[in-house]
N, CA and C atoms as a LAMMPS dump frame, in Angstrom:
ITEM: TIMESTEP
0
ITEM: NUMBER OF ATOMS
267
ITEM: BOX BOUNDS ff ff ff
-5.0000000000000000e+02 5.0000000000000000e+02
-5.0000000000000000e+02 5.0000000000000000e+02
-5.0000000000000000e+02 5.0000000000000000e+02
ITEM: ATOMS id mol type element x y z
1 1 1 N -442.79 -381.106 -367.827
2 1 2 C -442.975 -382.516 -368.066
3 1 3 C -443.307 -382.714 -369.543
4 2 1 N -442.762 -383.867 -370.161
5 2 2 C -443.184 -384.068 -371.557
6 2 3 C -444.442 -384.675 -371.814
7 3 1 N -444.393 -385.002 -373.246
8 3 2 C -445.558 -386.23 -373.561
9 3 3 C -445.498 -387.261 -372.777
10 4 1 N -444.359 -387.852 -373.196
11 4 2 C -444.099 -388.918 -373.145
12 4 3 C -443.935 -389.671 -371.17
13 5 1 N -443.407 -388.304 -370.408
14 5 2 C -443.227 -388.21 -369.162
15 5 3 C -444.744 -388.308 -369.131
16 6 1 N -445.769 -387.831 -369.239
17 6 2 C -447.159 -387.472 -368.489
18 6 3 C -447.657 -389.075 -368.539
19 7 1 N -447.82 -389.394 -370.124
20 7 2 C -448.564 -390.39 -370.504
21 7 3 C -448.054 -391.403 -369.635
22 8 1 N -446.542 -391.945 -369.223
23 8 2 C -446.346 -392.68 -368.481
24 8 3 C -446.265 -392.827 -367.449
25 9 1 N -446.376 -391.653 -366.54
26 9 2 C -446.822 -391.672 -365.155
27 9 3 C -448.692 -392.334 -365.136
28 10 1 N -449.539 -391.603 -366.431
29 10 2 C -450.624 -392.179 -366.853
30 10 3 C -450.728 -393.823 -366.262
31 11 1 N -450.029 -394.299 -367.124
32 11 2 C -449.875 -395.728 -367.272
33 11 3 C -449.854 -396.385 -366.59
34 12 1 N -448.299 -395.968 -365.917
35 12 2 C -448.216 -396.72 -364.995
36 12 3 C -448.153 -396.498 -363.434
37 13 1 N -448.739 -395.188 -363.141
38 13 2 C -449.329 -394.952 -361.805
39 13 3 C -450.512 -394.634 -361.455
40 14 1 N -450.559 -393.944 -362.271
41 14 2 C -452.458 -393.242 -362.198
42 14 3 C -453.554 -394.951 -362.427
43 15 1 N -453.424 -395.517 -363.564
44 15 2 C -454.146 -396.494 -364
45 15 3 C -454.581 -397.659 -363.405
46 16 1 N -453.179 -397.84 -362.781
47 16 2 C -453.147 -399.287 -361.9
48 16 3 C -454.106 -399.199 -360.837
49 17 1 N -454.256 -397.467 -360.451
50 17 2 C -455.171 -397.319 -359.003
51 17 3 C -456.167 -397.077 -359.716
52 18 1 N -456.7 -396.749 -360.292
53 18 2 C -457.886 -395.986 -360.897
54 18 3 C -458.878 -397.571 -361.676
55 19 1 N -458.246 -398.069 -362.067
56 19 2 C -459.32 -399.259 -362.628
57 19 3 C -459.49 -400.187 -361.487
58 20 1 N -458.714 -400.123 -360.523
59 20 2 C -459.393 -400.561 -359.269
60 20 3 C -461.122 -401.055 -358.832
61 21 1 N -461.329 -398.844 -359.026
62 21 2 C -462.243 -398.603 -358.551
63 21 3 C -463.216 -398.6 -359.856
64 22 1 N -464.83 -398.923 -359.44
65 22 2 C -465.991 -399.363 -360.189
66 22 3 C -466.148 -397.585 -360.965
67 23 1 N -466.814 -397.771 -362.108
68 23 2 C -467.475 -396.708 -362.655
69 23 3 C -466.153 -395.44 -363.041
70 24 1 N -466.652 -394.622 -363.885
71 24 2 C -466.061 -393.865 -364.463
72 24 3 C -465.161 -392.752 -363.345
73 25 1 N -463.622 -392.576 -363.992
74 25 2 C -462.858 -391.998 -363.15
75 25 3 C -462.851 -390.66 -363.652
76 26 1 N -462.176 -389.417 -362.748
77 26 2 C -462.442 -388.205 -363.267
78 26 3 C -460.593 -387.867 -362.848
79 27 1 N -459.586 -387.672 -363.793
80 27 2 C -458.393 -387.016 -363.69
81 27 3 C -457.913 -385.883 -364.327
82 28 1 N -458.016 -384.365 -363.132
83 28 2 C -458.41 -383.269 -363.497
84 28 3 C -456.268 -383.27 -363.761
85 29 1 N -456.02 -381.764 -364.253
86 29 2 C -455.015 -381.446 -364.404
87 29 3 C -454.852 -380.552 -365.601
88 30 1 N -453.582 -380.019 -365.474
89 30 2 C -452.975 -378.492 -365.892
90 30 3 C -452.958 -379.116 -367.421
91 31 1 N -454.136 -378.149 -368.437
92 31 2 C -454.276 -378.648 -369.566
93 31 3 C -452.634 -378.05 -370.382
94 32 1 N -451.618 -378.092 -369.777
95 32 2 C -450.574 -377.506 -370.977
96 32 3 C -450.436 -378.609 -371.789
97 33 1 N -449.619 -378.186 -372.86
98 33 2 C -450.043 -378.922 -373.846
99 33 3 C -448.514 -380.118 -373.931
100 34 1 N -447.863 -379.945 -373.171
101 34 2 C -447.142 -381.042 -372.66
102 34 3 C -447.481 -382.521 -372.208
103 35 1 N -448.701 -382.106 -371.835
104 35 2 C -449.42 -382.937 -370.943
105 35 3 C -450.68 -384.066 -371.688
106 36 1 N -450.85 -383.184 -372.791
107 36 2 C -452.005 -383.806 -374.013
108 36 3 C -451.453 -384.153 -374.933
109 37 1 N -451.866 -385.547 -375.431
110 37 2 C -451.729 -386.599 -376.39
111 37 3 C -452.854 -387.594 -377.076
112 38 1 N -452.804 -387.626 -378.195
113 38 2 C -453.659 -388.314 -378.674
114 38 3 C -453.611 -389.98 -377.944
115 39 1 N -452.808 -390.152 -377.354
116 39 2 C -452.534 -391.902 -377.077
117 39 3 C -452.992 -391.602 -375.755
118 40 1 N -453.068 -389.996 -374.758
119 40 2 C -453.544 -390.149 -373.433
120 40 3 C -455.211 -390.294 -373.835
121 41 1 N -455.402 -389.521 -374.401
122 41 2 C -456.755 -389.474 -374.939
123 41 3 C -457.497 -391.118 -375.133
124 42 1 N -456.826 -391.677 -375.747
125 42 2 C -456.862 -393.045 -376.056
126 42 3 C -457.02 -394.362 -374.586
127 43 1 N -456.093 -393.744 -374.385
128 43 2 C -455.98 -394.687 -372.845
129 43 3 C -456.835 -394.449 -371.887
130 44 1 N -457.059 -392.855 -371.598
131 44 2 C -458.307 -392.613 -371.03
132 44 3 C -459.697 -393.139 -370.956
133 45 1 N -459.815 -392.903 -372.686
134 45 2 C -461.438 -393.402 -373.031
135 45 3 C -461.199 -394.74 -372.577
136 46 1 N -460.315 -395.622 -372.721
137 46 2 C -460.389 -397.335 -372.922
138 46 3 C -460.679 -397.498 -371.365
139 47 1 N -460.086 -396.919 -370.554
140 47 2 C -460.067 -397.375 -369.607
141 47 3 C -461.38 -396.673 -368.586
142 48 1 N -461.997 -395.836 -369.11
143 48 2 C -463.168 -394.701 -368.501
144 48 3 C -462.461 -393.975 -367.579
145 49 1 N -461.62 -393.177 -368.039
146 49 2 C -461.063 -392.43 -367.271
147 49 3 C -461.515 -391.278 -367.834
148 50 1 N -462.698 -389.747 -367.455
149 50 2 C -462.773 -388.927 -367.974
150 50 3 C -461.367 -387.627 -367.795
151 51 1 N -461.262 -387.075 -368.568
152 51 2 C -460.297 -386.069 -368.64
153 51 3 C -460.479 -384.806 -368.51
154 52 1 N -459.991 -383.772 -367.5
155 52 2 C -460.812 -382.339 -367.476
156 52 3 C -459.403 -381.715 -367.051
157 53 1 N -459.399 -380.937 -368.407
158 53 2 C -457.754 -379.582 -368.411
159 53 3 C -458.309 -378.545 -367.743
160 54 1 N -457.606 -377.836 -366.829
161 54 2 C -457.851 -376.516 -366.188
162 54 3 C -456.962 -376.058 -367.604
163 55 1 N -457.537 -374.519 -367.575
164 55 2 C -456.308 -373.774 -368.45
165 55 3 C -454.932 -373.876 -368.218
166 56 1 N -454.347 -374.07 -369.312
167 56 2 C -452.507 -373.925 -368.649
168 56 3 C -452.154 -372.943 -367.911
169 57 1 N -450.93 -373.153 -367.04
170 57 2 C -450.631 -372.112 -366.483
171 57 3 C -451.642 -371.152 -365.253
172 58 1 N -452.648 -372.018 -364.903
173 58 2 C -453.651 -371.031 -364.011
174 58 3 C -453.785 -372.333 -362.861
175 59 1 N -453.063 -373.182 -362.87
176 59 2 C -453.54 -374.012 -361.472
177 59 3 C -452.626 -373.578 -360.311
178 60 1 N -452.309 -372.483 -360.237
179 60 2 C -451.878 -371.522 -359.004
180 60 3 C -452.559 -370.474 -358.772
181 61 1 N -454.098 -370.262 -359.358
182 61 2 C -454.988 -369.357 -359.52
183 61 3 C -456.381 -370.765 -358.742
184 62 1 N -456.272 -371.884 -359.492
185 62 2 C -457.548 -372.61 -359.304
186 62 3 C -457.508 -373.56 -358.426
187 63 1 N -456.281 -373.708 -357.939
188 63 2 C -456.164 -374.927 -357.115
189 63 3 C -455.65 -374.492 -355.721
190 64 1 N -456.497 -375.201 -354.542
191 64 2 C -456.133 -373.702 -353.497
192 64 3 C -454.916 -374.703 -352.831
193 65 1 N -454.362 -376.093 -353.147
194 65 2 C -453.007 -376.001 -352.739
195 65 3 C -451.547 -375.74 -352.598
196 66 1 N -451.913 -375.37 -354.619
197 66 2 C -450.803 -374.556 -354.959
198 66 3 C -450.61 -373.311 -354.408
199 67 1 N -451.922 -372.547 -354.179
200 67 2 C -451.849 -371.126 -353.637
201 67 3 C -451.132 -371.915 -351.555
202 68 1 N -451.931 -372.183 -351.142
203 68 2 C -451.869 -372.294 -349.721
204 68 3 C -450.567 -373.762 -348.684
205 69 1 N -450.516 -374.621 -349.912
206 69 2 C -449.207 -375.261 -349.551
207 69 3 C -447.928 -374.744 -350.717
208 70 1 N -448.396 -375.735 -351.652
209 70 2 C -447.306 -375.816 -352.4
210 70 3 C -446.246 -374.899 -352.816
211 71 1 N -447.08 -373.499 -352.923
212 71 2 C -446.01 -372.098 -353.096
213 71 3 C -445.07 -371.75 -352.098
214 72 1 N -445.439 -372.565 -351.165
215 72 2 C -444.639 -372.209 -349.62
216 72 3 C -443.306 -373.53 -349.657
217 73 1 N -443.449 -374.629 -350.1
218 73 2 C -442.929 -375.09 -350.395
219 73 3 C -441.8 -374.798 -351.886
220 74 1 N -442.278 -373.982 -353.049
221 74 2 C -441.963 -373.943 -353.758
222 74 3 C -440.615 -372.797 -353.381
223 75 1 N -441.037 -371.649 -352.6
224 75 2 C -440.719 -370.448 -352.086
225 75 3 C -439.433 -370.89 -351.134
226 76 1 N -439.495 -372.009 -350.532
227 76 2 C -438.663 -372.664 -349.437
228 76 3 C -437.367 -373.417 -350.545
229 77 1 N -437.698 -374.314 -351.552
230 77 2 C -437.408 -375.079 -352.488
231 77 3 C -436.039 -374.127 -353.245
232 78 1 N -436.826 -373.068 -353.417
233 78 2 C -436.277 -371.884 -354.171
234 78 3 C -434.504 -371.119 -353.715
235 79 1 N -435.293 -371.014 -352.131
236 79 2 C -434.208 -370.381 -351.082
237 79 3 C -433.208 -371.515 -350.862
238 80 1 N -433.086 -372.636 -350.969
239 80 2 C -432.417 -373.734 -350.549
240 80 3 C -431.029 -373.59 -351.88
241 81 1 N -432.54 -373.872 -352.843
242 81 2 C -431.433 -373.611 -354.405
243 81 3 C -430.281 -372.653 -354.14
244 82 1 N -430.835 -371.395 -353.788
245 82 2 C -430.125 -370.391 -354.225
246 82 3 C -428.95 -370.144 -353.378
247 83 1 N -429.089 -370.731 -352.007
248 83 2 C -428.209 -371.046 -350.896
249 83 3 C -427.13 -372.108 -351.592
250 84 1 N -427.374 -373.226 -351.75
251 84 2 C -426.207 -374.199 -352.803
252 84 3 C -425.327 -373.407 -353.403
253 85 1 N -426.198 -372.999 -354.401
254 85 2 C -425.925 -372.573 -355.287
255 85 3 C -424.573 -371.528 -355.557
256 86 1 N -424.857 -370.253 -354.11
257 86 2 C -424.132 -369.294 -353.48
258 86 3 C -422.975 -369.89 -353.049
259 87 1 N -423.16 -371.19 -352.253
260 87 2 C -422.329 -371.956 -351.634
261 87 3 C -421.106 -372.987 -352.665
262 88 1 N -421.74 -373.759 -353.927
263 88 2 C -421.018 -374.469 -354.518
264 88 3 C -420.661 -374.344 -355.839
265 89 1 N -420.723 -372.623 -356.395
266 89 2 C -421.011 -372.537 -357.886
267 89 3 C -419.78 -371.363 -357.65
């Protein structure tokens, strides 16, 4: 995902729900550096949204849905590809 992709999912999905709710918000996520911007930074503070990067690359180490769903999905995702793929390439 890019800058420009993150910040605007920011914007305009994360935000709309999040100032909803009273008092300071907490939106954790994969600190790569795709993902960090001085203008998210910006939008964050304005809006009290605190910001907390896991290390890049380790939220399949820290996050137990990537380990316990999502890899199973990813693993499934994978086999489908490669089936097409076999099939229409």
């Amino acid at each position: 995902m890019e800058q420009r992709t993150f910040l605007d999912w920011f914007k305009r999905s994360f935000l709309p729900k999040a100032v909803r709710q009273a008092g300071p918000k907490l939106l954790i996520f994969d600190g790569h550096s795709s993902h960090i911007s001085v203008e998210l930074v910006q939008e964050a503070r304005a809006n009290n949204v605190h910001l907390l990067c896991l290390p890049a690359h380790t939220t399949h180490l820290l996050q137990p849905l990537d380990v316990a769903v999502f890899s199973t999905v990813k693993r499934e995702w994978r086999e489908q590809l490669k089936g097409f793929f076999r099939t229409n390439m």
